[in-house]
Structures are given as C-alpha cells and as structure tokens.
C-alpha positions as CSV (number, residue, x, y, z in Angstrom):
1,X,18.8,-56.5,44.3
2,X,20.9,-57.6,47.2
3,X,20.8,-61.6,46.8
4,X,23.5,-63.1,45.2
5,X,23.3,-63.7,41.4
6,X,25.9,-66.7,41.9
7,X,24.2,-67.9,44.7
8,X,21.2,-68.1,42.7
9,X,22.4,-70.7,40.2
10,X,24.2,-72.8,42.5
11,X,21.1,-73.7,44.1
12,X,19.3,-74.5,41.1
13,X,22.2,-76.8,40.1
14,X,22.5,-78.4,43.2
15,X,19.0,-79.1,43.6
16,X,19.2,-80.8,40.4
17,X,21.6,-83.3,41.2
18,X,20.3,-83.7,45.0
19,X,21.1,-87.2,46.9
20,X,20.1,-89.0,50.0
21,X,23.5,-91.5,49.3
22,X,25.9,-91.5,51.6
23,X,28.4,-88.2,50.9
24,X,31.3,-86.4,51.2
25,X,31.1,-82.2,51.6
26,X,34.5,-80.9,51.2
27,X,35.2,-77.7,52.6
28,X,31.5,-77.8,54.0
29,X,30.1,-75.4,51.3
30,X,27.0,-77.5,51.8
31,X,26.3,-77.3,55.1
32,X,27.6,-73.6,55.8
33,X,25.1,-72.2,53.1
34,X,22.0,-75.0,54.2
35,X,22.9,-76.9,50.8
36,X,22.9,-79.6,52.9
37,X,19.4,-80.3,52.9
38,X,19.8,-81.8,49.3
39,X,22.2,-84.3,50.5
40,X,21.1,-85.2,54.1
41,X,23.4,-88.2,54.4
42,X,26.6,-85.7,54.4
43,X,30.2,-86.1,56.0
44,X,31.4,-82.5,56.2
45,X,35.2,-82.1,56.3
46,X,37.2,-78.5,56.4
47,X,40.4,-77.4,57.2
48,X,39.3,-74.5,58.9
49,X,38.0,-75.3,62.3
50,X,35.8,-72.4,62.3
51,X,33.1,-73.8,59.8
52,X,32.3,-76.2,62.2
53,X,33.0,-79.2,60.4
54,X,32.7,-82.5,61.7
55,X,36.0,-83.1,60.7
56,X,39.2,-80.9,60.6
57,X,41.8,-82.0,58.1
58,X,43.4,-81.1,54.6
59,X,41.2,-82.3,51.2
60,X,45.0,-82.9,49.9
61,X,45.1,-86.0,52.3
62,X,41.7,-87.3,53.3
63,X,41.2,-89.1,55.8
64,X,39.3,-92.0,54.5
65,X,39.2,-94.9,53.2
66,X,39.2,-95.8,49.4
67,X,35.7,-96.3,47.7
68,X,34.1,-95.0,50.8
69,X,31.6,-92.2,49.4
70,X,28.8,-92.5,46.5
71,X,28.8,-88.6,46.2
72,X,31.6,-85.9,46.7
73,X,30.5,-82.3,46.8
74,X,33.0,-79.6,46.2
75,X,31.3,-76.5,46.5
76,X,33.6,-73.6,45.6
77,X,37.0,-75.2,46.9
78,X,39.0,-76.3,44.2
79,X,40.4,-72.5,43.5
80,X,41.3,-72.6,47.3
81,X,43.6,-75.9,46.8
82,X,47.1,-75.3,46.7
83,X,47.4,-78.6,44.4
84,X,44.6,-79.3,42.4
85,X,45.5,-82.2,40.7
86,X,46.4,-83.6,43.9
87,X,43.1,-82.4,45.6
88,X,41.0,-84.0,42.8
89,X,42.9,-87.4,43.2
90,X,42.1,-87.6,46.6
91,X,38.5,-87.2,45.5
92,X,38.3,-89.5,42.8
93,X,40.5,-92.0,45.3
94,X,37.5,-91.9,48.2
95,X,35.1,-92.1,45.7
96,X,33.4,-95.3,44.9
97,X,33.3,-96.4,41.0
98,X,30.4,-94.9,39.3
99,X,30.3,-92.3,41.9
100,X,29.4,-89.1,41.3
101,X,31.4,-85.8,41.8
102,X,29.4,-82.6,42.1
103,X,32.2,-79.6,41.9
104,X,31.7,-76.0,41.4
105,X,34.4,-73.5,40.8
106,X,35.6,-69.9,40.0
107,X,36.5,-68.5,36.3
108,X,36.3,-64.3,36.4
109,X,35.6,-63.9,39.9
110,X,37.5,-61.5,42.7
111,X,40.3,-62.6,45.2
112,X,37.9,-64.0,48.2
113,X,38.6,-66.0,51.5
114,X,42.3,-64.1,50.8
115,X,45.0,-65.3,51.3
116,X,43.7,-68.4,50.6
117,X,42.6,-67.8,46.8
118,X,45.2,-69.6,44.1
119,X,43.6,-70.3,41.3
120,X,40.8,-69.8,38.1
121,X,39.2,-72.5,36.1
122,X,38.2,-72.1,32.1
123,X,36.3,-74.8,31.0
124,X,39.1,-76.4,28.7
125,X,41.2,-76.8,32.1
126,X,38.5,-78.5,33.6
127,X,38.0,-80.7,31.1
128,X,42.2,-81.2,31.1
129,X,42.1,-81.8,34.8
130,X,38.7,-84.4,34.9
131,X,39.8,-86.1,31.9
132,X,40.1,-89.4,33.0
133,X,36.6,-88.7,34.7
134,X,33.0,-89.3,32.7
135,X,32.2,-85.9,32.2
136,X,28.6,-85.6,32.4
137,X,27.6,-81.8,32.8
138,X,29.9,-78.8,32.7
139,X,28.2,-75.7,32.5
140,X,29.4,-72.0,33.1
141,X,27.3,-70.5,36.3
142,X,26.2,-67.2,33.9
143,X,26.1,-65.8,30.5
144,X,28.3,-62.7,29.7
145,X,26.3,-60.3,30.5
146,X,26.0,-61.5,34.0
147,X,29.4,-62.3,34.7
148,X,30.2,-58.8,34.6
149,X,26.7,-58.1,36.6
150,X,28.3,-60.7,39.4
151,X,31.9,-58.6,39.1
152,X,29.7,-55.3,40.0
153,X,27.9,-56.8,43.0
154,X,31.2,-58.3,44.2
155,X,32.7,-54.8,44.3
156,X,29.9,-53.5,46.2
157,X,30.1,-56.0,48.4
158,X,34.0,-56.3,48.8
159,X,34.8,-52.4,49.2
160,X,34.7,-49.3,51.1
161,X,33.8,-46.3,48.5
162,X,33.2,-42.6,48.6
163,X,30.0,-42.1,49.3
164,X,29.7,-45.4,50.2
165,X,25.9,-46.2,50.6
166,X,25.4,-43.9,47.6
167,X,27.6,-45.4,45.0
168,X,26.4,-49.2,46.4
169,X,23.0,-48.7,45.4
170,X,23.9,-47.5,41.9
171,X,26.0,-50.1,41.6
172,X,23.5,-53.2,42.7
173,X,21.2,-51.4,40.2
174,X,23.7,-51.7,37.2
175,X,24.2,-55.0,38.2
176,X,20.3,-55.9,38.7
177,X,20.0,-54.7,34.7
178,X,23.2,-56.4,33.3
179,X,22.2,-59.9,34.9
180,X,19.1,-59.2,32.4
181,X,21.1,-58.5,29.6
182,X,22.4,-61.7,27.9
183,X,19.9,-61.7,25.6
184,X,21.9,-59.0,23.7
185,X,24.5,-61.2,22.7
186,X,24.2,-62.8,19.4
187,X,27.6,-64.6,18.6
188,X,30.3,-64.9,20.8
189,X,34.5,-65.7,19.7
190,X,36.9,-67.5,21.5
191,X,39.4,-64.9,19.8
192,X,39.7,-61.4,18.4
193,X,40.0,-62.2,15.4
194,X,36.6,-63.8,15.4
195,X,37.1,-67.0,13.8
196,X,36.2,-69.2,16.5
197,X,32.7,-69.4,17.7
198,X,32.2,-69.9,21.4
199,X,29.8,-69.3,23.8
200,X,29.2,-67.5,27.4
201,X,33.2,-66.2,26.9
202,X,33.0,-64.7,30.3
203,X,31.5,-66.5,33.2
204,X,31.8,-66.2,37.0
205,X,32.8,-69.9,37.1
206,X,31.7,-73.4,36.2
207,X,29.7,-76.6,37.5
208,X,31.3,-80.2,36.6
209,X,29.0,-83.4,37.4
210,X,31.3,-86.3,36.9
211,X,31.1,-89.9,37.2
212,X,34.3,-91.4,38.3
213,X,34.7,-94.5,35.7
C-alpha cells in the first residue's frame, strides 16, 4: 500500500532499456534511487551538492565534451529545468550520434523539490520538443485511473491532515483500489465534445527513449 505506484513503473521501464555503455545520469535520479545498477558505467552530475554527485554543475551548460556519452539518463529532471529546450540541447550536444536518451518526466503530478518545480509535459509537447530526435518509445507512466490513484498517495505523502494517521490510511487505501481500476475505462476523448479518441488522458507523466539521429 505504501510503495510508490510511480516508482513502480519507472523501474520496469528502466530495466528495460538497461546499459553497461558508457553514460551520462543527470540530476543523479539513477544513482540516488539505486537505478544505477542498470547502467553501471554511469557519470552522475547534479547541481545540488547534496545528492552526492560526482560532479556539481548546471545540465543547462555541461561540462563535457561533444559526442562524449552513448546513453543520457534523465530521470525526473526535465520539469526542474528552467529552460528546457536549452537543457535538452545540451543533451542531445554530449550525446554521441545514434545515442540513446532515456528521459522520464511529470504530466498531472504535485509541486515537488519546491521551489524548484517549473514545468508539465503532455505528450504532444514532448513530441514538439524531441522532434528533431528518433522518437522510439513514449509512453505515459499510468492509465487514468491510476493517475488520480498517484495524485491520492502524493497527498498523503505531502500533507499534514486532521486526524492525520487516520485519514492517511483511508487514503493509501483509495488509492491501492483506483490504481486497479483502469480497466473501467472503455473510450477515452481528447475533448468534451467527444470527437477525438485518445487514450490514458490523464497520466502522472511520460517516458521518452530517443535516438539522437
């Protein structure tokens, strides 16, 4: 009840695309979580000392060389970049040709690591902002149903209620069923009018696997 849904899916998805070449973790999502087992020849960078990274410095401005890496994980950073275009320039600049790019990000998510939290990704802006990239995979990280079941379990986890222990179980629970419940949905609209289909039109936030041409 108490492990995180998104947390979850992220190491499914990493495990899937897993590499012993030599890479780039920016913002050192990988290693603070232990995701760096799945890519063991890892760089970590950060701008915040306090991760431990084995470098301190901005992703807007890396300090490497061009066509230095054959992976670059992004691992819940992009919302956190005060210029994403620039930040993702950078990356595709360190990044040798036919690398691969590994980048997870937020859609309908809370504020978190405030005041450092600028932006949400739908999956058209993605594919806006990676399209000069060879957009191999970009999936949303839960249907629906479990969006609003990660929403619940962030709320828990990011307040101070009434009856606080109380109302924290009952809401974990509600959240335990609706991250069960996606199987209730049988169409889905990108608008009200219900003209165009779509599908998972609420999700906690995306993975992209890109090849940088």
């Amino acid at each position: 009840m108490f492990k995180k849904i998104t947390r979850e899916h992220l190491e499914v998805f990493l495990k899937r695309h897993a590499s012993d070449k030599k890479t780039l973790d920016i913002g050192s999502g990988g290693s603070l979580y232990g995701y760096d087992r799945f890519f063991p020849n890892c760089v970590t960078i950060d701008i915040d000392h306090t991760r431990n990274p084995e470098i301190v410095a901005d992703m807007h401005s890396l300090p490497f060389k061009s066509e230095e890496f054959e992976v670059v994980l992004c691992i819940e950073v992009l919302e956190h970049a005060l210029d994403p275009k620039r930040a993702i320039a950078e990356m595709e600049r360190v990044l040798m040709k036919g690398g691969v790019l590994i980048l997870t990000t937020r859609f309908v998510y809370p504020i978190h690591d405030a005041p450092h939290d600028y932006w949400r990704f739908t999956k058209y802006g993605l594919r806006e902002l990676f399209k000069g990239w060879e957009i191999m995979e970009l999936i949303p990280e839960t249907g629906t149903f479990s969006a609003l079941a990660v929403l619940i379990q962030r709320i828990a986890y990011q307040t101070k209620l009434r009856l606080n222990t109380l109302i924290k179980l009952k809401l974990l629970f509600i959240a335990l069923m609706l991250n069960h419940m996606n199987w209730l949905v049988k169409s889905e609209y990108g608008d009200i009018k219900k003209q165009a289909l779509e599908t998972d039109i609420v999700s906690s936030g995306y993975y992209l696997f890109a090849r940088k041409k």
